[in-house]
C-alpha positions in Angstrom: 0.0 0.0 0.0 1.3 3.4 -0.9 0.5 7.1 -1.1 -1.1 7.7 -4.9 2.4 9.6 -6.2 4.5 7.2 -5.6 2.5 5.3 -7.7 1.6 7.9 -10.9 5.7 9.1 -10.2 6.5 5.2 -12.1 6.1 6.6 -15.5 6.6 10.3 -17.0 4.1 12.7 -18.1 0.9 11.0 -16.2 -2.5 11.9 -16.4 -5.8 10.1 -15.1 -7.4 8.3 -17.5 -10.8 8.1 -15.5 -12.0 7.7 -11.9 -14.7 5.5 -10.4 -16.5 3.7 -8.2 -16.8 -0.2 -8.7 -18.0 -2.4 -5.8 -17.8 0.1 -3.2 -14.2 0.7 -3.8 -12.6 4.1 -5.1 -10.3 3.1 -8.7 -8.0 6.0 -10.3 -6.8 4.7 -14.2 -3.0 6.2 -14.6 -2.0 6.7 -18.0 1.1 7.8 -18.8 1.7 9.9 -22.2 4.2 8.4 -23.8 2.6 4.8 -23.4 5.5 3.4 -20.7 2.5 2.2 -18.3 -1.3 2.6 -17.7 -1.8 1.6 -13.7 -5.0 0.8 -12.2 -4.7 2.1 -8.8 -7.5 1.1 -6.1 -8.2 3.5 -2.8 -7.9 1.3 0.5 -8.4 3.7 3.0 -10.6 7.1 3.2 -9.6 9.8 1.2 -8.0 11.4 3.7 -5.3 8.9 4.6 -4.0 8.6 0.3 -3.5 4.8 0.8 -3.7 3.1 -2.4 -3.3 -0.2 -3.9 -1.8 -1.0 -7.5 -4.1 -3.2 -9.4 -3.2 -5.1 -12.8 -1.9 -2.6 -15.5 -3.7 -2.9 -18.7 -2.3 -5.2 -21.6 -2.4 -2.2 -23.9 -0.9 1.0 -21.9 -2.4 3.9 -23.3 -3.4 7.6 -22.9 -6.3 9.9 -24.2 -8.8 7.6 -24.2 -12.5 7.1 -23.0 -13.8 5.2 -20.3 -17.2 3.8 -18.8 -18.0 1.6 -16.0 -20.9 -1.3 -16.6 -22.5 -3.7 -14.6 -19.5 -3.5 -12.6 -16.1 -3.3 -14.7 -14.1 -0.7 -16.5 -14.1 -0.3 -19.8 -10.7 1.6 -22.0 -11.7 2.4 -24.9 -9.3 3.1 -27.7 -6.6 6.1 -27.1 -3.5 6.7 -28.2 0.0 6.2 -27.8 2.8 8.8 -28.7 6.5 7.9 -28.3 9.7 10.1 -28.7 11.5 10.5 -32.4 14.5 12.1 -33.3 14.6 15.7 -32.4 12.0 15.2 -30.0 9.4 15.1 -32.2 6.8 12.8 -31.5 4.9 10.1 -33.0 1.6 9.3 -31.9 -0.2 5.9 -32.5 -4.0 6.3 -32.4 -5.5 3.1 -31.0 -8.8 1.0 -31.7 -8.7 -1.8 -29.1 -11.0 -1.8 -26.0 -10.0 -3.5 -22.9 -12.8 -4.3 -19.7 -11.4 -4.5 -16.2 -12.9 -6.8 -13.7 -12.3 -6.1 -10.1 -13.3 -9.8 -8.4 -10.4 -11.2 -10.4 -8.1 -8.2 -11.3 -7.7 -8.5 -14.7 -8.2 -6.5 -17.9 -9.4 -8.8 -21.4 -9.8 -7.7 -24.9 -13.1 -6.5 -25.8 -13.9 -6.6 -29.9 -11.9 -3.8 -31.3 -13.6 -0.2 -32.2 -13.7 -0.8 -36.4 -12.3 2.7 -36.2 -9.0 3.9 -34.3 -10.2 7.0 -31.7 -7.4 9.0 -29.4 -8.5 11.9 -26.9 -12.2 10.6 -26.5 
């Protein structure tokens, strides 16, 4: 268990991808920009105390994309990646494949891909 920053500070350039509620529990989806990581983080404690939990990390890391809970799970839903060029210029990947996360056994699984790529939804 560990304060949230310690877990966002793994990869560079974070932002949250979505936060919810799922099972009575508090979940924060970490994405990093330049696609190192995405980290599901869970809250075990009030607010207050900033204890958290890291759950699995998506199969796809991602950032910019859209999310939904249903009937229980998370769903990512397409998104990009961008990683460095030369020069620093950057190349970004815009992604089509969805991915549900299910709490009770911590796991994300492929979903049928969008039959369009969409980043920043």
């Amino acid at each position: 268990m560990v304060e949230l920053r310690k877990i966002v500070a793994k990869g560079c350039w974070c932002g949250v991808g979505g936060g919810f509620v799922v099972l009575g529990l508090v979940f924060l989806l970490v994405c990093c920009l330049f696609g190192e990581t995405s980290v599901l983080a869970v809250s075990v404690s009030p607010p207050e105390e900033n204890i958290w939990a890291e759950m699995a990390p998506m199969q796809q890391p991602r950032s910019h994309l859209g999310t939904a809970t249903v009937n229980g799970k998370i769903y990512a839903i397409g998104g990009q990646v961008s990683s460095y060029q030369q020069y620093g210029i950057s190349k970004i990947t815009v992604l089509n494949t969805t991915e549900v996360y299910d709490p009770v056994t911590n796991s994300w699984t492929y979903r049928t891909p969008m039959p369009v790529p969409s980043g920043e939804t």
